[in-house]
VEXBANU-774870 format. One line per field, with one value per residue (C-alpha): residue number from 0; x, y, z. Coordinates in Angstrom, 3 decimals, decimal comma. Layout:
N
i: [NUM_...];
east: [X_...];
north: [Y_...];
up: [Z_...];
! end
This chain:
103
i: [0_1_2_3_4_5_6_7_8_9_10_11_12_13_14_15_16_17_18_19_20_21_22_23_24_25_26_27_28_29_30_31_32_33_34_35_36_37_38_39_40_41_42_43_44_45_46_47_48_49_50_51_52_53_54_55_56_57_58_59_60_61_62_63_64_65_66_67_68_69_70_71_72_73_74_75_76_77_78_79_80_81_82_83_84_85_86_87_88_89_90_91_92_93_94_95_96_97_98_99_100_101_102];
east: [-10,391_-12,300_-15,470_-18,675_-20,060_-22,425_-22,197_-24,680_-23,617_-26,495_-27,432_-30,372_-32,019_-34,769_-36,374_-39,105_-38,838_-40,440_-37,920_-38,447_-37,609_-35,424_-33,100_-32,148_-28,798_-31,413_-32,957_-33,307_-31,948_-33,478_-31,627_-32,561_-30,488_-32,507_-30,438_-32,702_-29,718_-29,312_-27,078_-23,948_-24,131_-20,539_-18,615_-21,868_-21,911_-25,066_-27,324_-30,098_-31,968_-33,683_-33,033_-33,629_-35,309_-33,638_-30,719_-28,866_-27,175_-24,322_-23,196_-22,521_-24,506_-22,408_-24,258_-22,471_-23,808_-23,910_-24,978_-24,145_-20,771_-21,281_-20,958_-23,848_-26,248_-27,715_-30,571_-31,662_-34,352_-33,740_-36,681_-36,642_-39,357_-41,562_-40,688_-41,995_-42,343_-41,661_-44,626_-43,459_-46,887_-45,907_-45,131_-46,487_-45,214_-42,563_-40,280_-38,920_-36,474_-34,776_-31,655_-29,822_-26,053_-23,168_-20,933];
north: [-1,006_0,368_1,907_2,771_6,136_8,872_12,178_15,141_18,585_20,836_24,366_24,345_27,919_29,114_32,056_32,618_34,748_31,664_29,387_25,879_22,902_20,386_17,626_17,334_15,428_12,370_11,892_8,585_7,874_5,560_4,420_3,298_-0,099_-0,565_0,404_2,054_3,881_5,933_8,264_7,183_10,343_9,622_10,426_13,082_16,723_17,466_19,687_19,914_21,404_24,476_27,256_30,515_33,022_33,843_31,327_29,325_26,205_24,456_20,478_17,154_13,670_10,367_7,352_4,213_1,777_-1,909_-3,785_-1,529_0,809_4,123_4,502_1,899_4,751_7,204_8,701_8,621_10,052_11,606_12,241_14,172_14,479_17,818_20,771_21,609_24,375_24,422_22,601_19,577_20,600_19,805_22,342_21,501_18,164_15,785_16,867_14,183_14,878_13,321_13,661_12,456_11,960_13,389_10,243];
up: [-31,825_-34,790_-34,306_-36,855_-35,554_-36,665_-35,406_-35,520_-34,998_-33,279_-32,869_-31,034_-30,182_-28,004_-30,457_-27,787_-24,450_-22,373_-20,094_-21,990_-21,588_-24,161_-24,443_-28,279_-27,180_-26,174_-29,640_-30,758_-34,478_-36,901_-40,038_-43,632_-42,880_-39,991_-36,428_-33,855_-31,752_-28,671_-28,451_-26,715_-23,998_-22,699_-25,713_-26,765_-25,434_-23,584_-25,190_-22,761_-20,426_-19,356_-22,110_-20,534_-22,994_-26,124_-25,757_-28,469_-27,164_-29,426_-29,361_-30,751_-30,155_-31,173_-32,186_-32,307_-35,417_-34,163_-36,971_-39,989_-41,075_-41,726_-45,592_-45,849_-44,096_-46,468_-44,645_-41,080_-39,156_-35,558_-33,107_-30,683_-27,398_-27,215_-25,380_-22,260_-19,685_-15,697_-15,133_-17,375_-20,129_-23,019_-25,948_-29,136_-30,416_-30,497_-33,782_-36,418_-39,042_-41,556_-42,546_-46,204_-45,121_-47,033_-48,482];
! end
């Protein structure tokens, strides 16, 4: 069984000395042909959680394309939920990106 997939590679690093909050590994992607995807979390490694202090966290989210192959995708945006401290406040904003893909 063949399988149309796009993976992103993350570092993802707490530069402050506050415990946060974060779960890049749950952004949602968009694409320019049109998927809104999920990340498929049981072939993705979690990169989440509480990062205590100065911590860098390293990991891979796998998002399986349903209506679309991969070398039709050229640029997609992922969007990831704010931080947020102990208390669940929120820290700043919710963060979008996008991303031009390598053919």
């Amino acid at each position: 069984m063949e399988a149309e997939y796009i993976q992103v590679d993350m570092t993802v690093e707490n530069a402050s000395e506050d415990d946060i909050s974060f779960y890049p590994s749950q952004a949602t992607m968009i694409t320019d042909t049109g998927e809104q995807l999920e990340p498929e979390m049981m072939a993705s490694e979690r990169i989440e959680g509480q990062f205590l202090g100065q911590v860098e966290k390293q990991g891979t989210s796998i998002y399986m394309l349903e209506n679309s192959t991969a070398d039709e995708v050229e640029i997609v945006e992922l969007r990831f939920d704010a931080l947020h401290d102990d208390e669940l406040n929120d820290l700043g904003e919710s963060i979008e990106t996008e991303i031009e893909l390598e053919q």
